[in-house]
C-alpha positions in Angstrom: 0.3 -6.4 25.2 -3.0 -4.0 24.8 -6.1 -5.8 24.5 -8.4 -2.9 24.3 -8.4 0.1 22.6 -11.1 3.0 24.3 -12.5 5.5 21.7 -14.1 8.3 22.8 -14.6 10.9 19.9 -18.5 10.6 19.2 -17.6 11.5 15.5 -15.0 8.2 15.4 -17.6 6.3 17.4 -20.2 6.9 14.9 -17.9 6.3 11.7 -17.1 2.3 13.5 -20.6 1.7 13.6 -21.7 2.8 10.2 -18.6 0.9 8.5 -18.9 -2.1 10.9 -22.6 -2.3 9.6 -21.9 -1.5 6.0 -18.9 -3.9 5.7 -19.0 -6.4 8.7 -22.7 -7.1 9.8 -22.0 -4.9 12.9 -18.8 -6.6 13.9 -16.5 -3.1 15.2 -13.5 -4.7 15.5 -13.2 -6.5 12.6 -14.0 -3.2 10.3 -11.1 -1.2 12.4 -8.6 -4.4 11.5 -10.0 -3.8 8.1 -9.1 -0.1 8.0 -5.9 -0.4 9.3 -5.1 -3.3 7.2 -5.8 -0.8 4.0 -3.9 2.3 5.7 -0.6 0.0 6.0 -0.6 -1.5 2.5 -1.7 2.1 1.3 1.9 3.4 3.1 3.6 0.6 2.0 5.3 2.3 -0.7 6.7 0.6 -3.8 7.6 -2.8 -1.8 5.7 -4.9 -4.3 5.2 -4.7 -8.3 2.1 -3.3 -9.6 0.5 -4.7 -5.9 0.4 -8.4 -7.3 1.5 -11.6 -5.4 2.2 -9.4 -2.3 6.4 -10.2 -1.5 7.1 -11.6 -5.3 9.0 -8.7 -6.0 11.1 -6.2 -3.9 12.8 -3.1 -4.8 14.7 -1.0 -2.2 13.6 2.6 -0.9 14.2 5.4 -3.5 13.9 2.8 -6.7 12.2 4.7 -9.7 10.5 1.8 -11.5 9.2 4.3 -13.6 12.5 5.7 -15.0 13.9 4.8 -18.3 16.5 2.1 -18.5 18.3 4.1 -20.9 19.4 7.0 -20.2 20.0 8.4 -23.2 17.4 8.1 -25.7 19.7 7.9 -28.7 21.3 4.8 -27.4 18.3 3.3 -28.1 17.8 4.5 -31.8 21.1 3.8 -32.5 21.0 0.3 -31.3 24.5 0.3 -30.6 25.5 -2.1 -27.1 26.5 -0.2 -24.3 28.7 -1.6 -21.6 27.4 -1.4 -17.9 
């Protein structure tokens, strides 16, 4: 298992030390766990509803949450049951 991680872009260097001042009181390593704490829950996807009580709810890849349950939109104007 890695323990250390060398970074040797200056631009990178500089971007840990401002962040790690800004966010951590200087610590680097916690303000790069931080940023790749955000970039995995940002790629996530829709695993959990409206990001709420993280594992509560689960939905499998390709779900459209957003879609309409009917799929007609008389159906729901003619409030008429419709068998599944």
């Amino acid at each position: 298992m890695v323990t250390a991680v060398t970074i040797n872009r200056p631009d990178v260097v500089a971007l840990i030390e401002v962040a790690a001042q800004r966010l951590t009181g200087g610590n680097k390593t916690e303000a790069v766990a931080m940023a790749v704490r955000h970039l995995l829950e940002q790629t996530a996807g829709p695993a959990n509803l409206f990001g709420a009580h993280a594992g509560s709810f689960r939905s499998h890849d390709g779900a459209d949450l957003a879609a309409p349950a009917l799929q007609n939109p008389l159906d729901a104007a003619t409030v008429h049951e419709i068998e599944r």
